[in-house]
DRENDO-1510 file (C-alpha; in Angstrom, 1 decimal, always signed):
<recs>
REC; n; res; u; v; w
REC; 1; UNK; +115.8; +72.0; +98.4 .
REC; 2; UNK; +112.6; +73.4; +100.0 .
REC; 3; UNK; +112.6; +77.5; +100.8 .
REC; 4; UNK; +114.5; +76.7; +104.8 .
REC; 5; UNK; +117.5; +75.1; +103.1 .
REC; 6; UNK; +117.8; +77.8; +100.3 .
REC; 7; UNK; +117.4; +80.9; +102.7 .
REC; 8; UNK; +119.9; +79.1; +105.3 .
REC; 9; UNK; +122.2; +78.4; +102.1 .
REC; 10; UNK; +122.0; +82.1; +101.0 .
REC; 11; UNK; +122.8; +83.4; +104.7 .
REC; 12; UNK; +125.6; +81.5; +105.0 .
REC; 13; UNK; +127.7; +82.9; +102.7 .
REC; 14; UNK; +126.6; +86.4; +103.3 .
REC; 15; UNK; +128.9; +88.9; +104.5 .
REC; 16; UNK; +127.9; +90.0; +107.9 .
REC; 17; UNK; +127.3; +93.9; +106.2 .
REC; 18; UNK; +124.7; +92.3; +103.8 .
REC; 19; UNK; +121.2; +91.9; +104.4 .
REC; 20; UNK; +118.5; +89.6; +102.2 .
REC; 21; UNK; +115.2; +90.8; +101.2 .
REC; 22; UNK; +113.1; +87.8; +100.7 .
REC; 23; UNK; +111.6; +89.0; +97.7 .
REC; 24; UNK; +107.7; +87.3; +98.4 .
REC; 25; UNK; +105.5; +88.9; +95.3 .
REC; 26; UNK; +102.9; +86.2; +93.9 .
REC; 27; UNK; +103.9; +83.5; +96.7 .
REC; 28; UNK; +101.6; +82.4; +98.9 .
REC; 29; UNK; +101.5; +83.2; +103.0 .
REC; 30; UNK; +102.6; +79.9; +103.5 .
REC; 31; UNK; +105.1; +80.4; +101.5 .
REC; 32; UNK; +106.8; +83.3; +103.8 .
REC; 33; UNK; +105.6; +81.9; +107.2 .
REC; 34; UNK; +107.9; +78.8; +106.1 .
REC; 35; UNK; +110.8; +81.6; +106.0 .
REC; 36; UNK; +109.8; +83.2; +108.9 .
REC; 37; UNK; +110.4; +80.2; +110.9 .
REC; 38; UNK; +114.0; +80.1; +109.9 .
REC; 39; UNK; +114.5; +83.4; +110.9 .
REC; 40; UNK; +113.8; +85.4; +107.7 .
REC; 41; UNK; +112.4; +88.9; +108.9 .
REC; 42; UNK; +112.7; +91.3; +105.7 .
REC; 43; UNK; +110.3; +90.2; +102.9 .
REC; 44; UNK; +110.0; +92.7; +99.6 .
REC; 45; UNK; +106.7; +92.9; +97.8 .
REC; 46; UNK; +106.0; +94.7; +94.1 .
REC; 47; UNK; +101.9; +95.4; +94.9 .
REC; 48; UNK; +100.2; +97.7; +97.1 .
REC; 49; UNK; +97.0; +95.9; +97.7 .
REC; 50; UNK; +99.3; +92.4; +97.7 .
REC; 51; UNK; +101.4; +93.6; +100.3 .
REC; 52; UNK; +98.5; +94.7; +102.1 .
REC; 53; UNK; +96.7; +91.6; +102.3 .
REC; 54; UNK; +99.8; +89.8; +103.4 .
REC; 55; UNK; +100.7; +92.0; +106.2 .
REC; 56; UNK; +97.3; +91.7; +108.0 .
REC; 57; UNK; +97.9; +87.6; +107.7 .
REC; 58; UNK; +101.7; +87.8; +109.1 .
REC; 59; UNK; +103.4; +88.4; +112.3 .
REC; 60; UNK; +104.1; +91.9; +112.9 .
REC; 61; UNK; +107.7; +91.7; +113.8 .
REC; 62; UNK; +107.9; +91.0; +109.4 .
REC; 63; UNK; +109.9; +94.3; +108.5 .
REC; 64; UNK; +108.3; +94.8; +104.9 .
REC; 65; UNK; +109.9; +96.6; +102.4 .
REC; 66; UNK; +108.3; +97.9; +99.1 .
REC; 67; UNK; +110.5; +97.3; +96.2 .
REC; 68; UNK; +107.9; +98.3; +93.1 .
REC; 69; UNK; +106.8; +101.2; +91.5 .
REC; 70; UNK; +104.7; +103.3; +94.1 .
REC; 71; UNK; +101.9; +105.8; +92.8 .
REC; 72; UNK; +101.3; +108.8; +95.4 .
REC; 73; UNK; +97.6; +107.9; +95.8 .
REC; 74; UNK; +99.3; +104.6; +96.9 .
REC; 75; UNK; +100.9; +105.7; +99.9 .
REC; 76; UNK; +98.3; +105.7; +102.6 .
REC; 77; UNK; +97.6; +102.2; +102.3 .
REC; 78; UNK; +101.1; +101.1; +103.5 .
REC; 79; UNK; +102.3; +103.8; +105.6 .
REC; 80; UNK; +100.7; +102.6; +109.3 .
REC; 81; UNK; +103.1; +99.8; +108.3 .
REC; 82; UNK; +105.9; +99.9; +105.8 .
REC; 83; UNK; +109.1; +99.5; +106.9 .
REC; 84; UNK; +111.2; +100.5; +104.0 .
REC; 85; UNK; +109.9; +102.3; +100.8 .
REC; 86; UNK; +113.0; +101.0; +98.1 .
REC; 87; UNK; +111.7; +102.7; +95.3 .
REC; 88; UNK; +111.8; +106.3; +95.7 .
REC; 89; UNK; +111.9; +107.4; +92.5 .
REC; 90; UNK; +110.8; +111.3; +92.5 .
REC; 91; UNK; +110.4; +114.7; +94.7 .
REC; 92; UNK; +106.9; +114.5; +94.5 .
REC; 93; UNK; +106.8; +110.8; +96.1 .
REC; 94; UNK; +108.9; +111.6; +99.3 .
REC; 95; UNK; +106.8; +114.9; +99.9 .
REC; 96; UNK; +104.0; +112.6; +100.3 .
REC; 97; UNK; +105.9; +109.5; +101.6 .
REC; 98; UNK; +106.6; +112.5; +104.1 .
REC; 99; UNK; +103.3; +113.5; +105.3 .
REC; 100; UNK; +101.2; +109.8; +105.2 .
REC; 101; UNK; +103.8; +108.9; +108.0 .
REC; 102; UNK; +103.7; +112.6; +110.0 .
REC; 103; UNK; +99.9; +111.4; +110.0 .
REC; 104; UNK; +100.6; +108.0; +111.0 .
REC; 105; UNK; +103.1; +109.6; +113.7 .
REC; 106; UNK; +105.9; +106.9; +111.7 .
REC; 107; UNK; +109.3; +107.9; +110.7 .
REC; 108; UNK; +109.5; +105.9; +107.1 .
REC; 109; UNK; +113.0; +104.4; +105.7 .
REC; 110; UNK; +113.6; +104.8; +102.3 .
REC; 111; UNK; +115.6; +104.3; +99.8 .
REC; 112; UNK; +116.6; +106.6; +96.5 .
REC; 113; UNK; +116.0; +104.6; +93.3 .
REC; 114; UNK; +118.6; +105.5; +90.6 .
REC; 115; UNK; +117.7; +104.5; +86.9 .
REC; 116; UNK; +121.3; +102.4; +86.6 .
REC; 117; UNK; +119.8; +99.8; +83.9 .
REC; 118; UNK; +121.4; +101.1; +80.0 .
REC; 119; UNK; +118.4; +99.4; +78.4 .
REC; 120; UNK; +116.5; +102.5; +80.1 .
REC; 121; UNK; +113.9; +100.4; +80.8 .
REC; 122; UNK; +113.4; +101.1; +84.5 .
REC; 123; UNK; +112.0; +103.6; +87.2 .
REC; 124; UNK; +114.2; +105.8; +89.0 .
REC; 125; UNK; +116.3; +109.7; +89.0 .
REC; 126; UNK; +118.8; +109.7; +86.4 .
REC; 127; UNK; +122.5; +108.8; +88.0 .
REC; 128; UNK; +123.4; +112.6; +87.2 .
REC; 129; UNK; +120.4; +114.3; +88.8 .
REC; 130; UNK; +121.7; +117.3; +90.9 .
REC; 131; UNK; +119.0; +116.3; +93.6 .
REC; 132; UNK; +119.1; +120.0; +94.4 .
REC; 133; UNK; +116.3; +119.9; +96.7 .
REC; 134; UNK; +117.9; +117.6; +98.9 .
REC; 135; UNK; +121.3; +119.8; +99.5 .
REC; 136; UNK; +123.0; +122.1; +101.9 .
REC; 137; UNK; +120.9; +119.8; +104.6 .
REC; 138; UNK; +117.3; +120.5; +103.4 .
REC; 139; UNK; +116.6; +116.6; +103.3 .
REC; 140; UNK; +116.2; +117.6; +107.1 .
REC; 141; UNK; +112.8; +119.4; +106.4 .
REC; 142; UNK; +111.3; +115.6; +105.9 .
REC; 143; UNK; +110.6; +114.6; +109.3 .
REC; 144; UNK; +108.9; +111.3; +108.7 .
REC; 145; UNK; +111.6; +110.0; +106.3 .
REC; 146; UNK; +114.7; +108.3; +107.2 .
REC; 147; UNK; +117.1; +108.7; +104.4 .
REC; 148; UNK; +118.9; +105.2; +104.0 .
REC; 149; UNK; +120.6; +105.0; +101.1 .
REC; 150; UNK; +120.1; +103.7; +97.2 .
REC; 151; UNK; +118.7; +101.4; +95.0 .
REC; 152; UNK; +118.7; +100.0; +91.7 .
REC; 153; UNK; +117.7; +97.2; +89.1 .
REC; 154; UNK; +120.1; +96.1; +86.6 .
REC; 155; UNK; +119.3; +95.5; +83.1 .
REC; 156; UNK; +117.4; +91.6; +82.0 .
REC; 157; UNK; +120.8; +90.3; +81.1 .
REC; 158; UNK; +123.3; +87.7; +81.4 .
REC; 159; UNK; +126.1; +89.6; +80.7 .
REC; 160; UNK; +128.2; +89.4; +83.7 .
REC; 161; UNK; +130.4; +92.6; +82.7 .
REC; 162; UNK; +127.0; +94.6; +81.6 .
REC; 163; UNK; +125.7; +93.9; +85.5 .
REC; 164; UNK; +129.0; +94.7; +86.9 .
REC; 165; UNK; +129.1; +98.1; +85.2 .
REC; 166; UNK; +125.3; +98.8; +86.4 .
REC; 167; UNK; +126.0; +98.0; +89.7 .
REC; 168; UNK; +129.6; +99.8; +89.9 .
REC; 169; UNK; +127.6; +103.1; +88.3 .
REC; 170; UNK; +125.2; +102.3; +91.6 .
REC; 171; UNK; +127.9; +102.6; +94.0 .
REC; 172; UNK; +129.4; +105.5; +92.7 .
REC; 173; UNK; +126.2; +107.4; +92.8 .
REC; 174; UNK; +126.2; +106.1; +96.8 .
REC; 175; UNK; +128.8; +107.6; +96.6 .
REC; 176; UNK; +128.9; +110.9; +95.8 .
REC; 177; UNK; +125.2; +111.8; +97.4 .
REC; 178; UNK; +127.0; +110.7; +100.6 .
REC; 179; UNK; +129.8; +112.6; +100.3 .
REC; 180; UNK; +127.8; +116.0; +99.1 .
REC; 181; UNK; +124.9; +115.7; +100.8 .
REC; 182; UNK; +124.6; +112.8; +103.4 .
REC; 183; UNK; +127.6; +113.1; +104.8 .
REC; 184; UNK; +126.3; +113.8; +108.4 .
REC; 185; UNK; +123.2; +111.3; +108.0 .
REC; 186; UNK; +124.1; +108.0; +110.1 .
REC; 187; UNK; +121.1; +106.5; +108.2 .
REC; 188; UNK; +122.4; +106.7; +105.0 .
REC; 189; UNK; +124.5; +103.1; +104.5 .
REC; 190; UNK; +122.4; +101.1; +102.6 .
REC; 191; UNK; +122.8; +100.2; +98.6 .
REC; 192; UNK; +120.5; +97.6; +97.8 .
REC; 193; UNK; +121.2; +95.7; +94.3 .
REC; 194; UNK; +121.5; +92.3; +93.6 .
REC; 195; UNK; +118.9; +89.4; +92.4 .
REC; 196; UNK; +119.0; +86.1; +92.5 .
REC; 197; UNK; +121.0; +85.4; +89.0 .
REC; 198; UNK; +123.7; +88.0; +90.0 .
REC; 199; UNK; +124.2; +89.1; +93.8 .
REC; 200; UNK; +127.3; +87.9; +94.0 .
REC; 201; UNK; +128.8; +90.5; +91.4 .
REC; 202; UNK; +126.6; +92.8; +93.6 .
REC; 203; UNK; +128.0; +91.9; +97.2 .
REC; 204; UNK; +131.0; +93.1; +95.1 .
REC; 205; UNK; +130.3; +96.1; +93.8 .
REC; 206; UNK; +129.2; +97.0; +97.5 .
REC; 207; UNK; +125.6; +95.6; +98.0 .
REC; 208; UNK; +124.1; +95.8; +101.5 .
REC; 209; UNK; +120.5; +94.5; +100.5 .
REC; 210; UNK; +120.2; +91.5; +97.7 .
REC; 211; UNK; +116.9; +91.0; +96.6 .
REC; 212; UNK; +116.5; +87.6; +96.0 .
REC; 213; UNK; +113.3; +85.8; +95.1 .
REC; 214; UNK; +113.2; +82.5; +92.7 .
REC; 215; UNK; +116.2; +81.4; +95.0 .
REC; 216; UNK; +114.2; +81.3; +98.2 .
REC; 217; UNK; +111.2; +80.5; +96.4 .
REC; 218; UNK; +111.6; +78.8; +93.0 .
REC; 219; UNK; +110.2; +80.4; +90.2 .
REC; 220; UNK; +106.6; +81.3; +90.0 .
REC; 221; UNK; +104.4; +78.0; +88.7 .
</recs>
């Protein structure tokens, strides 16, 4: 099937709470604009300077969303545009995701990256980080930052119980920073976890953005 038929396949059967992130890195403009026309509007891109390019090429209505490491000096690049930055993974990063968008007189969504993979081999706060400087309603002083919700990857695996427990350690982390400190914060609703080999066990676990790349656009040649 071509990249229409496998993002109409994918919708389909997609819970009306869930959202997909057409995860676009390496592919081609061509590529995306061939999703676009189906109706595909979120697209999630690994590279700065990629995602840059791309977006100058693209309709504007594209809602882009950043789901790879981000360096601070980084930010200014992307923040006259980014949508959604998924991979918030430090204090230091939202100060700054912070002030690019006061500059850029943007409010940013973003997204808290939690380090749920056992292997330890990814980016993110530790699942039991006290994110003190986010409590008693400080994550107010951000101005430019919509506080949305969490994300995670899951470890290179096929062990469907291993994912499961990942993604369940995800939710429960949701959990709890909503309860104790974004419990008045309409934003915050979003977990986003789920690739293509395993956002089903995702959906689940309580996924409301999959991620899903090789799916939509086979895997890279």
């Amino acid at each position: 099937m071509g990249i229409a038929e496998n993002i109409k396949k994918i919708v389909s059967v997609l819970p009306k709470h869930v959202h997909l992130v057409a995860v676009s890195k390496t592919k081609p403009t061509e590529a995306l604009l061939e999703a676009y026309n189906v109706g595909q509007r979120i697209f999630g891109e690994n590279y700065v300077q990629e995602l840059c390019s791309k977006q100058t090429l693209l309709p504007n209505d594209i809602k882009w969303h950043l789901i790879g490491h981000l360096q601070t000096n980084k930010i200014k690049y992307i923040a006259p545009f980014i949508a959604c930055i998924q991979s918030v993974d430090s204090e230091k990063l939202i100060v700054e995701i912070d002030k690019h968008a006061g500059k850029n007189n943007r409010t940013i969504d973003i997204l808290l990256e939690i380090s749920i993979a056992l292997d330890g081999s990814k980016f993110g706060f530790e699942p039991d980080e006290p994110f003190d400087f986010l409590k008693d309603g400080k994550y107010k002083m951000f101005k430019n930052i919509n506080f949305c919700g969490v994300m995670g990857m899951g470890s290179f695996s096929d062990d469907a119980t291993l994912t499961r427990k990942e993604y369940c350690l995800l939710k429960s982390v949701y959990d709890r920073l909503k309860d104790s400190i974004f419990c008045e914060c309409n934003s915050f609703k979003e977990i986003s976890m789920g690739m293509s080999n395993d956002y089903e066990i995702a959906i689940e676990e309580g996924s409301t953005l999959i991620r899903v790349g090789s799916d939509i656009f086979g895997e890279r040649k």
